[in-house]
C-alpha positions in Angstrom: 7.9 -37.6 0.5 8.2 -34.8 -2.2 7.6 -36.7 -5.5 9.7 -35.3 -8.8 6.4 -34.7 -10.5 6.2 -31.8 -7.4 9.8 -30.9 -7.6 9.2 -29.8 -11.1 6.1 -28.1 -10.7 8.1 -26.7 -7.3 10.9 -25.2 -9.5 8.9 -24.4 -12.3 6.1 -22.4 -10.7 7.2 -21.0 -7.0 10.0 -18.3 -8.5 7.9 -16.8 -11.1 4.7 -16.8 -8.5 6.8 -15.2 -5.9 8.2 -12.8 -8.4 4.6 -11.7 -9.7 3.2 -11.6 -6.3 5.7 -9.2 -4.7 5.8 -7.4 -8.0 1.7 -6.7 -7.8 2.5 -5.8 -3.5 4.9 -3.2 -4.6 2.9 -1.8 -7.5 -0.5 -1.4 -5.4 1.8 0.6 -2.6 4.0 2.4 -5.3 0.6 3.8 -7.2 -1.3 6.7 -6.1 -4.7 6.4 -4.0 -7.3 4.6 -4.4 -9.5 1.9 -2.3 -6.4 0.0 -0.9 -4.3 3.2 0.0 -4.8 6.1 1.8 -3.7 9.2 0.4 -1.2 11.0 2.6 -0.7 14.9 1.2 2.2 16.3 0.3 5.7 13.9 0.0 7.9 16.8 1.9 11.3 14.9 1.4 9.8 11.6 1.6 8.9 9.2 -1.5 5.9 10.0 -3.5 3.7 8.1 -5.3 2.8 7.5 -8.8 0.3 9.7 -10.6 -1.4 6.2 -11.8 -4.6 5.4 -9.1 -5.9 2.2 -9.5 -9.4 1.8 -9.6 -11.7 0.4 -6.9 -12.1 -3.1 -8.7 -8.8 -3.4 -10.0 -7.0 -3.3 -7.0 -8.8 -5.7 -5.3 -8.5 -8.5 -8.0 -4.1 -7.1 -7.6 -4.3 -7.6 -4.2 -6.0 -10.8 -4.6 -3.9 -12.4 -7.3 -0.9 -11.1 -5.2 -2.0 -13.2 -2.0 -3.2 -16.0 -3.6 -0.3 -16.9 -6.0 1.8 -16.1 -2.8 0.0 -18.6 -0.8 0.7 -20.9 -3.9 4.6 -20.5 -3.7 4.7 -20.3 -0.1 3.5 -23.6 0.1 5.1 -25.1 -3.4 8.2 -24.1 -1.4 7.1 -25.9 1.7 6.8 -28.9 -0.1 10.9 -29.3 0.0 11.2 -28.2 3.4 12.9 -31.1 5.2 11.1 -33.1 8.2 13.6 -31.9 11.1 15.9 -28.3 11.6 18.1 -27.1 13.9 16.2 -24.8 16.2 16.7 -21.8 18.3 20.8 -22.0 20.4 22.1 -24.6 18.3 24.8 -23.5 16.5 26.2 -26.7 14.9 26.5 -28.0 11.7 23.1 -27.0 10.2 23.2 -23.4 11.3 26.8 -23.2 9.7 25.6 -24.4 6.4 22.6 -22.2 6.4 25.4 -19.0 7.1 27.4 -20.3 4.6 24.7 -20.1 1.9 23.5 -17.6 2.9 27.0 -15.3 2.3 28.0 -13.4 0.5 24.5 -12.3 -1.5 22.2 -13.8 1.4 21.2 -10.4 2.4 20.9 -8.9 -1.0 17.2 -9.9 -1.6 15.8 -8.8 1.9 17.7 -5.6 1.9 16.4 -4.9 -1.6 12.5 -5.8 -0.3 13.1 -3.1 2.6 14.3 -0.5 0.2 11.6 -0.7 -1.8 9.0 -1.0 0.6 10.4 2.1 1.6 9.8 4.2 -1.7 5.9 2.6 -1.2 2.9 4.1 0.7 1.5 1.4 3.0 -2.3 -0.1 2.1 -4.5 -2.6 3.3 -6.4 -0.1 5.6 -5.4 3.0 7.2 -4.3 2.1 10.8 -0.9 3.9 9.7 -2.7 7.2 9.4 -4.4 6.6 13.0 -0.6 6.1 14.7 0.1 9.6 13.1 -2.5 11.0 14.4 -1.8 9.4 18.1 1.9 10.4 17.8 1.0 14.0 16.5 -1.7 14.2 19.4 1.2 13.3 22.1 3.5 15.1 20.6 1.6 18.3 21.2 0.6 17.5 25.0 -2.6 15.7 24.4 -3.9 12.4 25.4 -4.4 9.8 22.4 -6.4 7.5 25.2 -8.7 10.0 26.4 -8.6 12.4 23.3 -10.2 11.3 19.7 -8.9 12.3 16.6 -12.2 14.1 15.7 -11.9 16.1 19.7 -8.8 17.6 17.8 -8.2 20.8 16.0 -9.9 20.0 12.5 -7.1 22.1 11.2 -4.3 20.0 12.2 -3.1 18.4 8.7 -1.7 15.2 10.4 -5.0 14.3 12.7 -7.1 15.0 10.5 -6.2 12.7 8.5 -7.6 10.0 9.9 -10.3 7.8 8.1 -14.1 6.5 9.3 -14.3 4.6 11.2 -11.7 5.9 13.3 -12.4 9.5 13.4 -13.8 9.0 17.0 -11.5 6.6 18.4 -9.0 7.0 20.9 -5.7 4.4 20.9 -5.8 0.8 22.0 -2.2 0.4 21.6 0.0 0.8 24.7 2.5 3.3 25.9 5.7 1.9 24.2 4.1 2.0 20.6 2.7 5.6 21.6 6.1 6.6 22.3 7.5 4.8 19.3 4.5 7.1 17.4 5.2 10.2 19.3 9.1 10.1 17.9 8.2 9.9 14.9 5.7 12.7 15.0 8.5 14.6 16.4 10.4 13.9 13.1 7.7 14.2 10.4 6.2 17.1 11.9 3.1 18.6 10.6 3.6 16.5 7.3 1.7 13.2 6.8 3.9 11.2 4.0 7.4 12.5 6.1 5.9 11.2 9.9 4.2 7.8 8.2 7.7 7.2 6.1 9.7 7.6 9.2 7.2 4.9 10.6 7.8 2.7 7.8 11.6 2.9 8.6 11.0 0.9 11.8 8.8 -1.3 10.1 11.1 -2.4 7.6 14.1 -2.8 10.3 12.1 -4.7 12.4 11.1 -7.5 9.6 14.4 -7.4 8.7 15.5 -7.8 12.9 13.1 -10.8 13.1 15.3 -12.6 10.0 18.4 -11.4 11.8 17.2 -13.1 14.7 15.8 -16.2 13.6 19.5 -16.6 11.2 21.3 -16.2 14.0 19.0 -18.7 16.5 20.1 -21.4 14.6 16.8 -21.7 12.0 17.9 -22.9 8.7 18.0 -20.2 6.3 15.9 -21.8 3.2 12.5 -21.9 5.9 13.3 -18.0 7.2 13.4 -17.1 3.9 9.7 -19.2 3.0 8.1 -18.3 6.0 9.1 -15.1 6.6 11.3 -12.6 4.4 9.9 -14.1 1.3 6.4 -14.6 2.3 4.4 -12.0 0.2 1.7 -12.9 2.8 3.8 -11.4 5.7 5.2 -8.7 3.7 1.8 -7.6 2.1 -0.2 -7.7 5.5 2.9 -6.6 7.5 5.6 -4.7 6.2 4.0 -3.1 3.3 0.4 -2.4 5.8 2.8 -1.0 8.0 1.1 -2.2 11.1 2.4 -2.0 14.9 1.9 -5.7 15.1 5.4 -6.2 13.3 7.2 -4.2 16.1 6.0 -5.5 18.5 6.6 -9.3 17.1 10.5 -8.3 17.0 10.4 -7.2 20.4 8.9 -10.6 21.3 11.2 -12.5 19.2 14.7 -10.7 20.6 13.2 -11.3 24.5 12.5 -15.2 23.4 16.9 -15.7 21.7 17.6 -13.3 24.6 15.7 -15.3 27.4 18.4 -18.3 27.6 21.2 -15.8 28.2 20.3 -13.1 29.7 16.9 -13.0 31.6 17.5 -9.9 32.3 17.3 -8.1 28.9 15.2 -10.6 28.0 12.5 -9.2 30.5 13.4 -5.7 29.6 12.5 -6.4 25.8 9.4 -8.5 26.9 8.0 -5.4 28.8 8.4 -3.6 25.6 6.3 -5.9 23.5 3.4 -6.3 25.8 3.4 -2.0 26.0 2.8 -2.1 22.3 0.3 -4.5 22.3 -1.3 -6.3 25.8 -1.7 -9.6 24.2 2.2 -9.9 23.4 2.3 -10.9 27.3 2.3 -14.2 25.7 5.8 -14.2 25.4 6.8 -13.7 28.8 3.9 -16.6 29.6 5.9 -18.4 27.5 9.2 -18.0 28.6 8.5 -18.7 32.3 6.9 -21.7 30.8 10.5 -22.8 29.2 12.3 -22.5 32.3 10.2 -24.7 34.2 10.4 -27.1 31.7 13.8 -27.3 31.3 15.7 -25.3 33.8 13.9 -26.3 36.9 17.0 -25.8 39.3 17.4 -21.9 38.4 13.4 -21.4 37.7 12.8 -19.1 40.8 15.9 -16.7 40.0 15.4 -16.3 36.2 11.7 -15.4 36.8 12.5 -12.8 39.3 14.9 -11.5 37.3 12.6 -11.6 34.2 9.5 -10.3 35.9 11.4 -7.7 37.6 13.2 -5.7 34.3 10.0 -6.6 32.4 8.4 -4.3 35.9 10.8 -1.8 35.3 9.6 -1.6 31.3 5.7 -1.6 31.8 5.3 0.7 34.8 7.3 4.0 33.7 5.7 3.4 30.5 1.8 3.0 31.8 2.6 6.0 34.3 3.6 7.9 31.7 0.7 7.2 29.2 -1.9 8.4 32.2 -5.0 6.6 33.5 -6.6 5.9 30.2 -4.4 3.5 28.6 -7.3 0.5 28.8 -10.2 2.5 28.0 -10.4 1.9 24.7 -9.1 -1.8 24.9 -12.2 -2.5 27.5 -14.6 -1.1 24.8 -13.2 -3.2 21.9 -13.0 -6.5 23.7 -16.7 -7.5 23.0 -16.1 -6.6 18.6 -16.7 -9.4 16.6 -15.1 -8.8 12.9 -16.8 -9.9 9.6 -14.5 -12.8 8.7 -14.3 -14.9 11.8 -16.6 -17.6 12.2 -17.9 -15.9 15.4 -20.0 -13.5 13.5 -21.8 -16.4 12.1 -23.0 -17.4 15.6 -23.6 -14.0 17.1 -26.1 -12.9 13.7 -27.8 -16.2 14.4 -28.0 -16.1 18.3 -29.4 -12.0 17.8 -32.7 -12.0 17.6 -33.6 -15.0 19.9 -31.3 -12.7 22.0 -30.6 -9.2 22.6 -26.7 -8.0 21.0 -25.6 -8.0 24.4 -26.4 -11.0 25.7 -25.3 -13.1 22.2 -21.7 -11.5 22.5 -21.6 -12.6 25.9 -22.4 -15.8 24.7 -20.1 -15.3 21.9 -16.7 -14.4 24.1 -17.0 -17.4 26.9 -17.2 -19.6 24.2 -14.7 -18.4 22.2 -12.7 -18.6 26.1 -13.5 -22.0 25.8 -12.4 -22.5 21.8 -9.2 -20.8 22.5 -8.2 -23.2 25.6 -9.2 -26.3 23.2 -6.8 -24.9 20.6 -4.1 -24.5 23.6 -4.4 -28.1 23.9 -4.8 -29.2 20.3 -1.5 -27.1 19.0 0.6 -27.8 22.0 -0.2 -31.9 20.7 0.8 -31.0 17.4 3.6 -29.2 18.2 5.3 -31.6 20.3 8.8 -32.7 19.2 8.7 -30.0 16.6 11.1 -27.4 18.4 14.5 -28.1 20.2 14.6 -29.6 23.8 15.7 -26.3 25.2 14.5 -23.6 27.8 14.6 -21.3 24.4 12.8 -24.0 22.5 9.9 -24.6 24.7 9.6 -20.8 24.9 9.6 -20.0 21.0 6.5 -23.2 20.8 4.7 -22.1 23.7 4.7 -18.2 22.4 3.4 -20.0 18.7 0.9 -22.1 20.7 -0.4 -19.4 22.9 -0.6 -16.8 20.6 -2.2 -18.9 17.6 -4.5 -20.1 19.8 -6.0 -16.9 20.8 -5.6 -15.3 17.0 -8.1 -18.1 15.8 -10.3 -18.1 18.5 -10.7 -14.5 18.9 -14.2 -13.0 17.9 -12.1 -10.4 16.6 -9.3 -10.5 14.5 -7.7 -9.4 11.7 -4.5 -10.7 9.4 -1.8 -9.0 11.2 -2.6 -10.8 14.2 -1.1 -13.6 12.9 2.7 -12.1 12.7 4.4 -13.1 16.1 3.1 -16.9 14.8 4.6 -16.8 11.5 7.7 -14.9 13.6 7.7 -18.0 15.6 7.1 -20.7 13.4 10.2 -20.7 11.1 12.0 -22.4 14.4 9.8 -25.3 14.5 10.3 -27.9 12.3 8.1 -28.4 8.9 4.7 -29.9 9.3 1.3 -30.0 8.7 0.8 -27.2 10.7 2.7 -24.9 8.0 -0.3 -25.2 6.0 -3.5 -24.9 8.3 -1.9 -21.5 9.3 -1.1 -20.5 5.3 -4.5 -21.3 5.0 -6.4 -19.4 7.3 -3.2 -16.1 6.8 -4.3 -16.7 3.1 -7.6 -16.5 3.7 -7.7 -13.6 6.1 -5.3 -11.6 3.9 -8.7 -12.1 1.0 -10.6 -11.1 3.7 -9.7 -7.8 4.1 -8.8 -6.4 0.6 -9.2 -3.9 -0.6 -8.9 -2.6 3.2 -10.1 0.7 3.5 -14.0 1.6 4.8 -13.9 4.4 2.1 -13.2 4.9 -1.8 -15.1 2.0 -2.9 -17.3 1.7 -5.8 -20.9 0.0 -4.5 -20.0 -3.3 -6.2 -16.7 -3.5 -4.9 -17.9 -3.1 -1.0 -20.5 -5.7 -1.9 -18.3 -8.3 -3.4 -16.0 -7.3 -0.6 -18.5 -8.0 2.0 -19.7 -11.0 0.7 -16.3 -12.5 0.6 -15.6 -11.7 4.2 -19.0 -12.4 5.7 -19.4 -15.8 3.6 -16.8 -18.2 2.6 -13.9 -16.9 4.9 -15.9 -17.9 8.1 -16.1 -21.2 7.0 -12.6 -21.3 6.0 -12.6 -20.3 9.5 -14.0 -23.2 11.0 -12.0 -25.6 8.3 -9.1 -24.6 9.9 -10.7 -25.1 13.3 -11.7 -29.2 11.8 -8.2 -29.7 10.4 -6.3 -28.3 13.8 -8.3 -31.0 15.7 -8.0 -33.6 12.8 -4.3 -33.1 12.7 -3.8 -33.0 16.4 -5.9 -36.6 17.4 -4.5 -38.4 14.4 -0.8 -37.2 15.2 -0.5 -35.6 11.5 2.8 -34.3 12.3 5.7 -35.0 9.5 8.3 -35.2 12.4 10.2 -38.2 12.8 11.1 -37.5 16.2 11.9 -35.3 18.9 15.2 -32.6 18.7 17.4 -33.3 20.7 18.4 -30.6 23.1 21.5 -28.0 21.5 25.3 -29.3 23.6 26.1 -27.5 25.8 25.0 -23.6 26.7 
């Protein structure tokens, strides 16, 4: 029970935090290079920057202050959030109070937030510069899975601007986000700034889609709004990092409010999502899982119909990508990043044993971490979302998916955006703030963000902060999942009911 002590410090404290954290996002992206932010060459007629550069350090304590004092209003506001919400279908009484609040203004703020992530250049590391350099690659009848960045002409202004340790990479994103990169190669031409702004453009629509989405599903607005469109967490690592992860997310998210309706576009929008990324397959996992929960009767039609469209999707789209389309995703699978608690393990276990034989040690494990956390988040979660098909489909994509984003050996903070896509639709509990911790921590993790432009001391305070106390905050999380989930730590009363009526 929220105490008024907490109410006061809540309305006192979460505004001006949220207003100061956005503030510092938008001023790191609107400033010129510098350790956070790639420089991108000439504007063309897209936004510029500001002459002012930031230097090394004080970015990094920005960027820190900014994701910190977001976590702090993020979870100030949780603090109100009621015990149950409507969830995903049902359109009664709570979903027509959260419209009506939400009009006429309710759009104002998130629209504003897209327009001026749009006059920013994205930071926190420099993927954005490697989907340029796929799409520009594509565009001019090359292979991005078979042809590295540095196999290119060294004279081409948009590949070669691509950033160690990249330079020798090919992609490890699938066909539909190659396609998605290729377009806007097409439109930004041999300019980086115009090709990376019209990539920033589907970003922003996209985060705004996801709210659209989750509005519209029946969410109330108030824990939308804290989750997701006023998150600086999410909008830092997300919108303003410009990262793929956020498409594909939507995609996921319009194939799960789709799914109940029609199974057929819903399978057409899930084959989309896994073909920008292969591990969004969890939301098709999850939908058949939904259906054979709750709509046992019609299970073997809907899947048909599902697996067939989502058929239709994948296979043009791996055809046309070539042969090569896994290459790179086979190399990757045995990285182990800095801030997971993984990398702890595998620098202990080499030595004793050779690198290869501790990361083989490292991924079964981490096989058999991810299924424990299957089990320990589908206990928590239970009786959080709405006893529908859609319901169980939305939790099982949140289970599935956060499950193997904390168990990973590698992963990184934009991971975590088809869970916080998802989560809004459950109802508040403790499980709000084991993920804000470990989003908050990962979003530390990785700041300033790029490999490059650092001053010594700042890549060794850096370092240190993602190789030390983040992989324990790591394996807190890990303790407070299985805590939570034995002791039943849920602030659920009881189960939804399931939405009247279809």
């Amino acid at each position: 029970m929220t105490t008024p002590r907490l109410v006061v410090v809540r309305d006192r404290v979460a505004t001006p935090a949220l207003v100061v954290s956005f503030g510092l996002l938008l001023l790191v992206g609107v400033a010129g290079e510098s350790a956070a932010k790639p420089g991108l060459g000439p504007r063309g007629w897209a936004p510029g920057d500001l002459v002012w550069a930031p230097a090394p350090a004080l970015v990094t304590g920005l960027l820190w202050a900014a994701y910190l004092l977001g976590a702090v209003a993020v979870w100030l506001r949780l603090q109100g959030e009621p015990s149950v919400v409507s969830g995903v279908g049902m359109l009664g009484a709570v979903a027509a109070r959260s419209r009506r609040r939400l009009a006429p203004g309710g759009w104002a703020v998130p629209v504003a937030l897209g327009v001026l992530a749009l006059l920013t250049g994205p930071f926190g590391s420099a993927d954005h510069t490697n989907y340029a350099a796929y799409g520009r690659i594509s565009a001019l009848g090359g292979d991005p899975y078979l042809t590295p960045p540095s196999a290119w002409s060294p004279a081409d202004p948009v590949v070669s601007g691509v950033e160690p340790p990249w330079t020798d990479t090919v992609s490890v994103y699938g066909p539909f986000a190659t396609l998605l990169q290729t377009l806007t190669s097409h439109l930004g031409g041999s300019n980086v700034r115009e090709t990376v702004w019209c990539w920033q453009v589907l970003i922003v629509l996209a985060w705004l889609g996801v709210r659209f989405l989750l509005l519209r599903s029946g969410a109330t607005a108030r824990r939308v709004d804290t989750l997701w469109t006023l998150n600086p967490l999410v909008f830092g690592i997300g919108v303003l990092g410009a990262h793929v992860d956020l498409v594909a997310a939507a995609l996921g998210v319009v194939a799960l409010v789709l799914a109940a309706r029609n199974p057929l576009a819903a399978g057409l929008l899930a084959g989309l999502a896994v073909s920008c990324k292969v591990t969004y397959g969890v939301v098709g996992l999850a939908v058949l899982v939904g259906w054979w929960a709750h709509e046992r009767a019609s299970f073997t039609r809907r899947a048909l119909t599902f697996v067939a469209a989502a058929v239709v999707v994948v296979a043009p789209l791996h055809l046309w990508a070539g042969p090569h389309v896994f290459d790179q995703l086979d190399r990757a699978r045995r990285s182990i990043s800095f801030a997971t608690p993984w990398r702890l393990l595998y620098e202990l276990l080499t030595g004793p044993l050779t690198s290869g034989d501790a990361r083989t040690v490292v991924t079964w494990l981490a096989v058999a971490v991810a299924l424990l956390l299957v089990v320990l988040l589908a206990r928590l979660t239970r009786g959080l979302a709405p006893g529908t098909a859609t319901g169980a489909a939305v939790r099982w994509t949140l289970v599935l998916s956060t499950a193997y984003t904390l168990a990973a050996p590698y992963s990184l903070p934009w991971y975590d955006l088809l869970t916080w896509a998802t989560l809004p639709v459950l109802a508040a509990s403790v499980l709000d703030t084991i993920l804000l911790v470990r989003l908050a921590a990962m979003a530390v993790a990785y700041v300033p963000g790029r490999v490059v432009g650092m001053t010594p001391t700042v890549e060794r305070v850096s370092l240190w902060v993602r190789r030390t106390p983040v992989p324990y905050a790591g394996l807190l999380v890990w303790g407070w999942l299985t805590l939570a989930a034995t002791r039943g730590s849920s602030r659920t009363s009881e189960p939804r009911p399931p939405a009247p009526g279809r």
